[in-house]
C-alpha positions as CSV (number, residue, x, y, z in Angstrom):
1,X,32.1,15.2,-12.8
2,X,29.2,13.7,-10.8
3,X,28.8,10.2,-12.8
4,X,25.2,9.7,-11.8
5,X,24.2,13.5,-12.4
6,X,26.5,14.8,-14.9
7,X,26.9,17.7,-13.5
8,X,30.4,19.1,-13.9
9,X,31.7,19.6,-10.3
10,X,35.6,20.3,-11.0
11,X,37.8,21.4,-13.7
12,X,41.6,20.3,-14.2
13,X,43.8,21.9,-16.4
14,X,47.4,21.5,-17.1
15,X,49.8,23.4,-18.5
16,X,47.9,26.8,-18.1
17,X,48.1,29.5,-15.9
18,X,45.9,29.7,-12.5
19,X,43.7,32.2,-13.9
20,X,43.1,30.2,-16.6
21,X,42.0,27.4,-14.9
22,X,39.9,29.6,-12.8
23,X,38.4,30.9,-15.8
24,X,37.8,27.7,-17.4
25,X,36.2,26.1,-14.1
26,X,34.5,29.2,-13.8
27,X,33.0,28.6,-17.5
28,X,32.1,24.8,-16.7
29,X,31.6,23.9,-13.2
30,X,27.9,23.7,-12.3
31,X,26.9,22.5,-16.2
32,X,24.8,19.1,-16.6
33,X,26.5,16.7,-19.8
34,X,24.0,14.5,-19.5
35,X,21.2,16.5,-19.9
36,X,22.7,19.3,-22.1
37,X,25.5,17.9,-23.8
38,X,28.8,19.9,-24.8
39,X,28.0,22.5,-27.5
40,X,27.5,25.1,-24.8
41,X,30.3,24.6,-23.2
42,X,32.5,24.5,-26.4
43,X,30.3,27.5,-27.2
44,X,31.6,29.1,-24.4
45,X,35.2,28.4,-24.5
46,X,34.9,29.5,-28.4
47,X,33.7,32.9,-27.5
48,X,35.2,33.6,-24.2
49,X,38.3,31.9,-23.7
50,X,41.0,33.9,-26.2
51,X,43.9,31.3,-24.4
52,X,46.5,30.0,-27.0
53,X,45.1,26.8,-26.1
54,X,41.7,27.5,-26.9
55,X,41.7,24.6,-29.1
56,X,42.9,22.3,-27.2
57,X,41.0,22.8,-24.3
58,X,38.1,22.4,-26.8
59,X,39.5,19.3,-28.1
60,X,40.1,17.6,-25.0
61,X,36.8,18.4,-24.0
62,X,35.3,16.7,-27.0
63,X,37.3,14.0,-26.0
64,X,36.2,13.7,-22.8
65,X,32.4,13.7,-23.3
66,X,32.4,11.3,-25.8
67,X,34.2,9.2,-23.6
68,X,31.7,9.7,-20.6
69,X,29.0,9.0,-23.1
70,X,30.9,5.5,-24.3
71,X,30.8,4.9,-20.5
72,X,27.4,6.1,-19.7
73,X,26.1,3.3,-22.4
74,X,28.3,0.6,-21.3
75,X,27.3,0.9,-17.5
């Protein structure tokens, strides 16, 4: 992710399959968190991805945001 834009520029995944990491880049790459937040993304994920790790991807996302936003305010 671009720190100064927020726009997502690249997706890593472990533990899944190339074509689900192609999926899910597919799904986020290109989306601004700074401007738009996560909900579409874990909107996305929710209703596209059918991955037995759906939730976790979804989880680690959460994660991750709220993690850029603890950043974004401290910097």
């Amino acid at each position: 992710m671009n720190t100064k834009t927020g726009i997502i520029e690249d997706v890593m995944v472990t533990l899944l399959s190339d074509l689900c990491k192609e999926f899910l880049s597919h799904l986020m790459v290109g989306h601004n968190i700074k401007e738009d937040g996560i909900d579409e993304i874990v909107d996305k994920v929710e209703n596209r991805f059918f991955g037995y790790s759906q939730k976790a991807v979804v989880v680690a996302m959460k994660g991750a945001y709220r993690r850029y936003v603890e950043w974004e305010r401290t910097n």
